[in-house]
N, C-alpha and C positions, 0 to 999 in steps of 0.2 A: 693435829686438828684438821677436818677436811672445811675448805672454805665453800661460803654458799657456791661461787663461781665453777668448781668444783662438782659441787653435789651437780649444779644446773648441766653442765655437759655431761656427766653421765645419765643423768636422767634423761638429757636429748639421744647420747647415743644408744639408750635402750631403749629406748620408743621410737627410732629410726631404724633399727638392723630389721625386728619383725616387720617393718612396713615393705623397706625395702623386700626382703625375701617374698612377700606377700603379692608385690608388683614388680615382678620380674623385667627390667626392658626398661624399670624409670629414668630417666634422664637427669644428668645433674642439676641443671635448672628447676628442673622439677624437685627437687630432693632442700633444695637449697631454699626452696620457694617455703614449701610444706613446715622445713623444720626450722627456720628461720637462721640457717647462715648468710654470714655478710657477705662470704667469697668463697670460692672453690676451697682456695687453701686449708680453710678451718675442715671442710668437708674430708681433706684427705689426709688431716690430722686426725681426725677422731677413727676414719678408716686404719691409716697405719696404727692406731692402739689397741684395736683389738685384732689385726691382722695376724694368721697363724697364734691365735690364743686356743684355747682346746679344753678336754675333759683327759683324763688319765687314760693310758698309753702314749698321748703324746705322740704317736706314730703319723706318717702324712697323711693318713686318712683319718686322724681325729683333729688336727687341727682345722680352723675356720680361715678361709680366704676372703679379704676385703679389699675391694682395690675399684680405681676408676676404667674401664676398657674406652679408650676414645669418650664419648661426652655420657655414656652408659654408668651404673654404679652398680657396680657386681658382688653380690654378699652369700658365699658358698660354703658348702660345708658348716652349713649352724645351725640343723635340724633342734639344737635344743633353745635357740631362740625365737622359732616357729611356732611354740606351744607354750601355755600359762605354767608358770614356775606352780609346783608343789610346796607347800613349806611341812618343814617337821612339827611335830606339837612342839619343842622346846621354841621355835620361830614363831611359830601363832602366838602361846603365850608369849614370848616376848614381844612384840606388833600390840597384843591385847594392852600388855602392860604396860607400852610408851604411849597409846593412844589415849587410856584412860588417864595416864597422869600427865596428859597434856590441855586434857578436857577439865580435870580439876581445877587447874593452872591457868584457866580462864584463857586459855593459849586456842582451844579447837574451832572449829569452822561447822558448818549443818555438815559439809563432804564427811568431814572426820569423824563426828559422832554418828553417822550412817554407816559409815564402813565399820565403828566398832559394835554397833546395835547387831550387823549383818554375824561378825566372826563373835560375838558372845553367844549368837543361837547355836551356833554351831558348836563352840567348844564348852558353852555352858547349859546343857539341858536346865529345865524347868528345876529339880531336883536338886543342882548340885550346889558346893560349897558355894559361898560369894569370894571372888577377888578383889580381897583389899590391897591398895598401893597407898603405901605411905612416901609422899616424897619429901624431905626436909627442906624446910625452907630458912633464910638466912633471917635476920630480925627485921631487917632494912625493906623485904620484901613485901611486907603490909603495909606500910609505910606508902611507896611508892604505888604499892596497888591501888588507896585511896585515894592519893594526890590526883592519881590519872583521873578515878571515877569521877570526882568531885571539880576536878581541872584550877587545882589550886598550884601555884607556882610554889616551886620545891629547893631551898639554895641546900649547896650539897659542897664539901671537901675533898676533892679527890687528885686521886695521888697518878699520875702520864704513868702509862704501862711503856712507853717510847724515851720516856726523860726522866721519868721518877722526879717530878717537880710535884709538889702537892699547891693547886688552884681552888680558889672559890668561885663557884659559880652558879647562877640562877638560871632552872629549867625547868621546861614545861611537860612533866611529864606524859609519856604514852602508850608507851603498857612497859609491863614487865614480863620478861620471859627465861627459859632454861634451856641450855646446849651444851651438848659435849662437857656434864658434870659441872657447869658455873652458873649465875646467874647475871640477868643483864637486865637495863633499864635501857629505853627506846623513848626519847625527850629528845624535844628542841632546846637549846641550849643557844641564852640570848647572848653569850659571849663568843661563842664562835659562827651566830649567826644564822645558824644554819641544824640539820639532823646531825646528833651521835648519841651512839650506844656505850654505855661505859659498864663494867665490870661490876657488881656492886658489892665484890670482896675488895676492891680498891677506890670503895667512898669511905674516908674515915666518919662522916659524921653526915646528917640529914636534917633540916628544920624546915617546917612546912611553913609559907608564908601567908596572909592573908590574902595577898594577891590574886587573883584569879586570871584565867588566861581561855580563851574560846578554842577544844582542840580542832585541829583538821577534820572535813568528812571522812575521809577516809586515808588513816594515817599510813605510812609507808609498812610493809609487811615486816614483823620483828624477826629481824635477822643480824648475825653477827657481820657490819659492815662500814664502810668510813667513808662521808660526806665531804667533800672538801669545801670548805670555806672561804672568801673572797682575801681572808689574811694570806691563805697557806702558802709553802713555799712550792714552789712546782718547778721540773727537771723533765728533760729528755733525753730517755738513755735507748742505747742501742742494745740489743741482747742477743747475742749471739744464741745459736740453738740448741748448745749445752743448757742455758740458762733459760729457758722456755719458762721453765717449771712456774718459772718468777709472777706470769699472767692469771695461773692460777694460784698460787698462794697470796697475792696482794689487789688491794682493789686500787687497779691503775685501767688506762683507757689504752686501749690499743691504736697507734696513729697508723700505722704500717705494716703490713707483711712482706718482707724482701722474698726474693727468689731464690737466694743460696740459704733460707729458711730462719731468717735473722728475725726480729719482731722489735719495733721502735715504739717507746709508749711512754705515756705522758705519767710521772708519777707527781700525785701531790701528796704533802705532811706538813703537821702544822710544828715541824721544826728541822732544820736540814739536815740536824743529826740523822734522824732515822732513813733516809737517802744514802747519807755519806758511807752509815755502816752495812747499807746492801751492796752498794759498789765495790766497798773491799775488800768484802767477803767473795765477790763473784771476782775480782781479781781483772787477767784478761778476758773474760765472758763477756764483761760489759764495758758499755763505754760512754759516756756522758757527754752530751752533744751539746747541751744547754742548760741553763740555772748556775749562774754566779755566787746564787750561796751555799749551793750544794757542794759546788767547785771548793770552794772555800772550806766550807768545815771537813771535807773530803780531804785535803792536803791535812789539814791540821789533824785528821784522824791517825793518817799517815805517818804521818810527824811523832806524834805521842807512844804510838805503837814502834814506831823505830826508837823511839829514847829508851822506852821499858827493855827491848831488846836488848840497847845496848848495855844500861845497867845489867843487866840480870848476865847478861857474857862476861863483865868486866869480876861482879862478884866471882862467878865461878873460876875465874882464871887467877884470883887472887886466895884461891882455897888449897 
């Protein structure tokens, strides 16, 4: 699954490679300015990821050169990110086909239903067949569609994708939407105080309450992402640069960029398990600078994981 955090910097570094090649001579400041990074550093991260990336042969004259020369940001060898991508018909229809059953899904924007009116002239003359999309929806989905419409508060059972605990909880629902083949509810949720998105193949159950609740002007954009709450448990860990990846796959806040290319950042969860067991899967990568009960369920994960081991040696050496 790619995380919004994810999507956002690729989509900044393809609307920054054509600028820069466009503006020969731009200065990092200027680059930094334009495309909203915090510091150099992210700047020459997203350069080294596509540095000597290429098209087939592969040879030194098809890969692309990115790099900083002195305060200059140098982007060569990309002639094919100079000009507007072509798409195949199997891409247009597919583009047609997520944009319209994103429209149906009460999910589009004026942008999006303009960009799909522009590519159906195109691929659909006067004439032709119509493109039906059927997207299936879960039962729970109408449910919460109305709750939103109507801004009725919604209590709901559902089961921690982090703890597998099943809660009950009262929230206010805000739209509901679909990604990467799931669906998801976008609600304030008065028990954790605060915005979350939950699963809604992991609500066992839904009753809509008389209550009512006045929603926001304008509700946070529905995306797959995690609020933290004034409970949660919060940790400062170190990560070494094997372990980068971690910034993009989790929604934590960056406190630091070191120079030997380390990244320190604030994670919160609203249970220290789910902490504990990214620490020791990253092993020596990271390192845990602060949070007492991260520390804590961390040893004990430790702990549990060494007894299993040991069991499981002791059987096999008695076979």
């Amino acid at each position: 699954m790619t995380s919004p955090r994810t999507r956002r910097r690729l989509t900044r570094i393809l609307s920054m490679l054509p600028w820069v090649m466009a503006n020969p001579g731009a200065s990092v400041e200027e680059v930094l300015e334009r495309f909203g990074y915090r510091h150099r550093r992210e700047l020459v991260d997203d350069l080294n990821t596509v540095f000597v990336c290429g098209l087939p042969g592969y040879g030194p004259g098809d890969l692309m050169e990115a790099y900083v020369d002195d305060d200059v940001v140098v982007v060569a060898m990309a002639d094919y990110f100079a000009r507007p991508l072509r798409l195949t018909a199997h891409e247009a229809l597919g583009l047609l086909a997520s944009g319209r059953a994103l429209l149906s899904a009460g999910q589009g924007s004026e942008t999006l239903a303009r960009a799909v009116e522009k590519l159906e002239a195109v691929l659909l003359p006067d004439d032709a067949e119509p493109l039906a999309v059927d997207l299936p929806e879960p039962p729970l989905v109408e449910v919460f569609r109305r709750a939103a419409a109507e801004g009725r508060v919604v209590r709901i059972e559902h089961v921690s994708g982090a703890t597998g605990r099943l809660t009950s909880r009262d929230v206010e629902p805000w739209s509901v939407f679909s990604t990467l083949g799931n669906w998801y509810l976008s609600a304030h949720c008065r028990r954790a105080g605060a915005e979350r998105v939950f699963r809604i193949d992991r609500i066992r159950a839904a009753e809509v309450l008389d209550e009512r609740f006045e929603p926001p002007e304008e509700p946070p954009t529905p995306e797959v992402r995690y609020t933290p709450s004034a409970d949660d448990v919060r940790a400062t860990i170190r990560l070494g640069p094997e372990a980068a990846w971690v910034v993009d796959y989790y929604p934590v806040d960056v406190v630091a960029t070191e120079e030997d290319g380390a990244t320190v950042i604030r994670f919160s969860a609203s249970d220290p398990k789910v902490a504990a067991r990214l620490l020791v899967r990253l092993g020596a990568s990271a390192t845990l600078l602060d949070g007492d009960e991260v520390a804590a369920a961390t040893e004990e994960l430790r702990r549990a994981i060494l007894r299993r081991y040991r069991t499981s040696s002791e059987g096999s050496s008695d076979e």
